[in-house]
N, C-alpha and C positions, 0 to 999 in steps of 0.2 A: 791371133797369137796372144796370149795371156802373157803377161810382166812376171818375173819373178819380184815377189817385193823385198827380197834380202841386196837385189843388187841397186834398186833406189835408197834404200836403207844405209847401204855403206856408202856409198855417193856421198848422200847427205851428212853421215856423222862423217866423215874426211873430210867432208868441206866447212864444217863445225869445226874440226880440231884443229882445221887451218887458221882458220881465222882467231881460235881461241890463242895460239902459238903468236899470230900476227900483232893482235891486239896487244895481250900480254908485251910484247917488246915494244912494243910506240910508249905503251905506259909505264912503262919503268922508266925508260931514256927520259921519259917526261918530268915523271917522280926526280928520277936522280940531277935531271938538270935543278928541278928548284930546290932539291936536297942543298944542292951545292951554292946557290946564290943565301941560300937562308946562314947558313955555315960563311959567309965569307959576312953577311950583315952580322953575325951573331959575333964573330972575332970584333969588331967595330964595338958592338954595343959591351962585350967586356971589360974593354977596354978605357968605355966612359968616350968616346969620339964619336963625332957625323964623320958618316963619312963621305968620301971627295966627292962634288957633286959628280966628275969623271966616272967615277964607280955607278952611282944610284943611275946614270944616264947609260950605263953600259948594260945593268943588269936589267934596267925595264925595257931599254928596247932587242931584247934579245926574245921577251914574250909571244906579242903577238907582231909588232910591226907597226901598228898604228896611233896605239895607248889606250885604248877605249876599252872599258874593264865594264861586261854588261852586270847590272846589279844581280849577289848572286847570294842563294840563301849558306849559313854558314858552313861550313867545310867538317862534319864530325863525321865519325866512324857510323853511326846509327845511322843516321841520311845514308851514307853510301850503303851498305849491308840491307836496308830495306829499298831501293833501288838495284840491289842486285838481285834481291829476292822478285820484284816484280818481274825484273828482265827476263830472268828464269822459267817462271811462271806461263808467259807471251814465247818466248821460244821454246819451251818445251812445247806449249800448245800448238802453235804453228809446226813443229816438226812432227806431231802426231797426227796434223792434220795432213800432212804431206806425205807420211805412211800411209793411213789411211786409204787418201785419193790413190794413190800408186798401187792398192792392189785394186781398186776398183776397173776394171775395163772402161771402157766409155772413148766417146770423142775428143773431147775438150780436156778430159783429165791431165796427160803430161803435161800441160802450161800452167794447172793449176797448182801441180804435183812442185813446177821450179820456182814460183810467184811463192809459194808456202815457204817452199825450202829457203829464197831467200832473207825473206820476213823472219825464218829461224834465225838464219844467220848474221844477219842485222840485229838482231837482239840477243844473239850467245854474246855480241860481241860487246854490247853495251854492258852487259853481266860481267864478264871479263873488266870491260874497265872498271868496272863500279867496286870489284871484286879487288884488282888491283891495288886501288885506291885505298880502300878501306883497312888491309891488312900494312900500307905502307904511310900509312896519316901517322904524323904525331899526336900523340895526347895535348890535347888543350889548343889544337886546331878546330 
């Protein structure tokens, strides 16, 4: 019995839009949580004050949990926008290669066919954040 490949096709791009939909909301909540700690330091620095160690102790351990901040290159819009571009790139490819296998008949192909799909998917999503990120950076970030 031969595959129709329209019904592996939409499989895949649903499970792309999911995750594009999924992503997108972790990274906003994210964006707007440190929107919001920046805006509450920024009232401080208007103002000409430190402020209360109680504060700077609330707002960094609400991060990660541990404190450990691994060295990370700067934060600009270019960096993210050409990381969204590669992500793009890798998951288109991976999703073409997963059409591809899916109309081919064979043995082994459907494992190869969801091993692709998810490798797309893994990388819409990383595109998604990067994508995120980039249209929601301040200038001089």
């Amino acid at each position: 019995m031969h595959l129709n490949p329209i019904i592996p096709l939409g499989f895949i791009i649903g499970l792309v839009l999911c995750t594009f939909a999924f992503v997108y909301i972790i990274a906003s909540k994210a964006i707007r949580s440190t929107e919001r700690k920046t805006d509450i330091l920024r009232i401080y620095a208007e103002r000409g004050e430190e402020p209360p160690q109680s504060v700077i102790d609330a707002l960094s351990a609400s991060d990660s949990g541990n404190g450990f901040k691994w060295p990370m290159k700067p934060e600009t819009r270019a960096r993210h926008f050409s990381e969204f571009a590669s992500c793009c790139v890798f998951a288109l490819g991976a999703a073409g290669i997963a059409w591809w296998r899916a109309a081919a008949p064979g043995q082994g192909s459907q494992a190869f066919v969801i091993l692709a799909a998810i490798v797309a998917m893994i990388f819409a999503a990383g595109a998604v954040s990067h994508l995120v990120t980039a249209l929601h950076i301040r200038d001089g970030q």
